[in-house]
N, C-alpha and C positions, 0 to 999 in steps of 0.2 A: 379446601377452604372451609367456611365457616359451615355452610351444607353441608359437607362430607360430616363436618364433627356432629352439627345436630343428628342427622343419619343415623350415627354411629351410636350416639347415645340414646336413639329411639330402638335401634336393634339392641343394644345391650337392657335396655327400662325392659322388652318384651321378652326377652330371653328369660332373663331374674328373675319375673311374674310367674314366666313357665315353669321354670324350677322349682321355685317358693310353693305353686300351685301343685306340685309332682308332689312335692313332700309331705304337703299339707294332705293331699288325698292318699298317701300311704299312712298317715300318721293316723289321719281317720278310721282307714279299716284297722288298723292297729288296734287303735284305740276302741273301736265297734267290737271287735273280738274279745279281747280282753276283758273289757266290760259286761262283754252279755256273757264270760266265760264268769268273772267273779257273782254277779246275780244269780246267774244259774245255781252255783254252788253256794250261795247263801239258801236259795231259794231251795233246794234240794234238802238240807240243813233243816230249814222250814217246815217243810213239807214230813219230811219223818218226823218230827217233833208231833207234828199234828196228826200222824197216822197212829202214832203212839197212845196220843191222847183219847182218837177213839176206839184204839184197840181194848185202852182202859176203864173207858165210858162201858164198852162191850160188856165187861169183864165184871165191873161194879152192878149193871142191869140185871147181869148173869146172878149174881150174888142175892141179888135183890127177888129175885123170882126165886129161888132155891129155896128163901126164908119165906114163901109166901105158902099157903095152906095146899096138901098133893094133891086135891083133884082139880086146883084150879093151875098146877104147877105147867102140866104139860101142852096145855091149849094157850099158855102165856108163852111158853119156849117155841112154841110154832109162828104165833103172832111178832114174837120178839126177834126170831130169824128173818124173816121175812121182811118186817118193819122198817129193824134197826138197818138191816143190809140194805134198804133201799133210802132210808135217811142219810146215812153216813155215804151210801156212794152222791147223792146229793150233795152233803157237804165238800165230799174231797174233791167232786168236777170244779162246783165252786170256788175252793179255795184254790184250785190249779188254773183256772179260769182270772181269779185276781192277781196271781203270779204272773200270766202269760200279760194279763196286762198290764203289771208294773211294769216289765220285761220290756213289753215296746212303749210305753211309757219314758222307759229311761233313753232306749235305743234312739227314741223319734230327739229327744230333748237333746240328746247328740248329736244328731244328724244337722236339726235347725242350728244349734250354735254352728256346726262344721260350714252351711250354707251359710251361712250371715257373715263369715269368716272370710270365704271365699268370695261373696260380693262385696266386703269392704274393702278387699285388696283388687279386686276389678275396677271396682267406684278409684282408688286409691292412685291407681295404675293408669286409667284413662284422663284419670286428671293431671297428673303428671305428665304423659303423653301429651294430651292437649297443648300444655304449659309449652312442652318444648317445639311443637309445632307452630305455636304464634312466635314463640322466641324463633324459630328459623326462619318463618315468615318478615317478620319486621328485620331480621339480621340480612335476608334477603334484598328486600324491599332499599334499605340499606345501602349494600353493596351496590345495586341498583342502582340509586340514586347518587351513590360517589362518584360510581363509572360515567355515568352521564356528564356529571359534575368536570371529569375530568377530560373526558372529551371533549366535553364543552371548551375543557380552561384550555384544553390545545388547537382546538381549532381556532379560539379566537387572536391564540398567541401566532399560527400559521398566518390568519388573516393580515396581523398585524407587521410580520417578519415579512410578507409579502409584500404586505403596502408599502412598509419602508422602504423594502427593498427596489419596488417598482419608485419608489420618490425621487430615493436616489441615483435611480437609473435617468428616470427625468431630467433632476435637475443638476446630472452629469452633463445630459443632452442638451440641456435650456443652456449650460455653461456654455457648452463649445460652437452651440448657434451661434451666442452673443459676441465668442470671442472672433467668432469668423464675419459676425455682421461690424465688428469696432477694425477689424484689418483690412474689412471691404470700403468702410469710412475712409481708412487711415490713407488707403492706395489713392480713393477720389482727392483728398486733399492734399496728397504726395504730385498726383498729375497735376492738380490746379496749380500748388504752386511751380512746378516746374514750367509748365506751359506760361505762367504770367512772368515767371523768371526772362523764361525766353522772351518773351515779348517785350520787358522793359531793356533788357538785352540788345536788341533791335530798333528800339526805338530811337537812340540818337544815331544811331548808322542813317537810319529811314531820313533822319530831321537833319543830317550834316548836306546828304543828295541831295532835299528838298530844298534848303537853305542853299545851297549854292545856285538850283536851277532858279531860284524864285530870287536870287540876287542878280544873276545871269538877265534874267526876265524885266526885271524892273528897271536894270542900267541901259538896257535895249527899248524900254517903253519910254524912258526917261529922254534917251537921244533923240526919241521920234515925234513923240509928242510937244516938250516943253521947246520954249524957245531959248537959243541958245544964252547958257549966264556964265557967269565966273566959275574955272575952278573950286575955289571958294563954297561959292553957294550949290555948285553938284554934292562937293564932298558934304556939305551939310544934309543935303537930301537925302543922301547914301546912308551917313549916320543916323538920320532918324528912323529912316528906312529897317536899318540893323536893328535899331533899339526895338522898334516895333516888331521884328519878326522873332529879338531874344524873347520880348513879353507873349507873343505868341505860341513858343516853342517852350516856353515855362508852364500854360497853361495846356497845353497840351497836355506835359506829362503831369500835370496837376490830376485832368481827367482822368488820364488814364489810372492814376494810382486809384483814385477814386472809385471805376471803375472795378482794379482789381479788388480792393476791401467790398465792396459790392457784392461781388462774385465771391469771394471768400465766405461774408458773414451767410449767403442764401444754401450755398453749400454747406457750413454748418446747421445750417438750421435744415438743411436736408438729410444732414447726419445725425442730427437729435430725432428728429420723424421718424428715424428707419428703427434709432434704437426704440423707442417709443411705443411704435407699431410690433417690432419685435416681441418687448414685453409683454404689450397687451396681448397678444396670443399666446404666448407661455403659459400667462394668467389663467385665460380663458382655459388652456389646456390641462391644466392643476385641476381646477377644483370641476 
């Protein structure tokens, strides 16, 4: 990844320095050589030139004392051996002495460019380095912070595939409570009405026996009781008798219907309750 490449380009930045640096210090002693070999040989040049010179100074002094009066010739050639030899070797230490140090002179004036050289490309190099060390740093840093980023963005997608997925498992659940609490309804109100079925079922059976023994009853109260009347006036007795136990046996099943709607709407409304109570726990169970 992006490491490995900064890495990579930090070993190759130090490599090249190293090289560049190899070179630079063979080029220098080259160059050191060379140079103190051309100096020298000027210098040499030099130097005979000026040995010449006071071979000839010698020569001219020599001339000059020869032309001077003889007794004072040979106390001047003693003084002038003597003299001149230790002048002239004076002069030539000298002059071999400002050679040697033009000589490191120049050498040193090489040397410092050579170092100044070499620390521009260290200065040059570290900074470079540097550079690509924050650049791997923040490319790091980076990378870092996407990874996070994307962890993050999968966990929260996990959380969320979860929760869906737990929702929908719910509210598969809440589904088939409901459907099994509306079938538990459906049975309550499947018996109720069968049981009131049967009941209205029954009821004129009940009311036909009833009706006969309470006719039975009344035509036997009637012989016992009343004093004897007309044909006539029994049967009328009878008839009203009748009429009153039809309006009784009307009312009856009057109630009773009554009763069943009764019993139907409270059952309803026991089957709204249950759904009711259902949901609100579902609710409760959601959030």
């Amino acid at each position: 990844g992006k490491k490995r490449q900064y890495d990579q380009e930090v070993e190759n930045l130090e490599k090249k320095q190293k090289q560049t640096i190899e070179r630079l210090e063979q080029d220098h002693t080259n160059r050191l050589r060379d140079e103190a070999k051309r100096i020298k040989a000027e210098q040499d040049k030099e130097l005979s030139k000026f040995q010449n010179m006071l071979k000839n100074r010698k020569k001219e002094v020599k001339q000059e004392v020869e032309q001077s009066p003889k007794f004072m010739r040979r106390e001047l050639m003693k003084l002038l051996k003597e003299d001149l030899s230790l002048i002239q070797t004076a002069k030539e230490q000298e002059f071999l002495q400002k050679q040697q140090q033009e000589l490191d002179g120049a050498l040193k004036k090489i040397i410092q460019q050579h170092k100044h050289e070499i620390a521009t490309i260290e200065r040059d190099c570290l900074n470079h380095k540097q550079q690509l060390m924050r650049a791997r740093e923040a490319a790091m840093w980076e990378q870092e912070e996407r990874h996070l980023q994307e962890k993050h963005q999968l966990l929260k997608q996990q959380l969320k595939d979860q929760y869906f997925m737990q929702r929908h498992q719910l509210l598969k659940r809440h589904e088939k409570e409901m459907e099994q609490m509306q079938r538990y309804n459906q049975r309550l109100i499947e018996e109720m009405k069968n049981r009131q079925a049967q009941e209205r079922g029954r009821l004129p059976k009940i009311q036909r026996g009833d009706a006969k023994t309470r006719m039975a009853m009344f035509k036997k109260s009637l012989r016992i009781t009343s004093a004897p009347g007309t044909p006539e006036q029994e049967r009328e007795k009878i008839k009203q008798f009748a009429a009153q136990e039809e309006k009784r046996q009307k009312n009856e099943r009057l109630h009773q219907h009554q009763k069943h709607e009764n019993q139907m709407r409270d059952l309803q409304l026991q089957c709204d309750s249950n759904i009711r109570e259902l949901q609100q726990l579902q609710v409760q169970h959601t959030h």
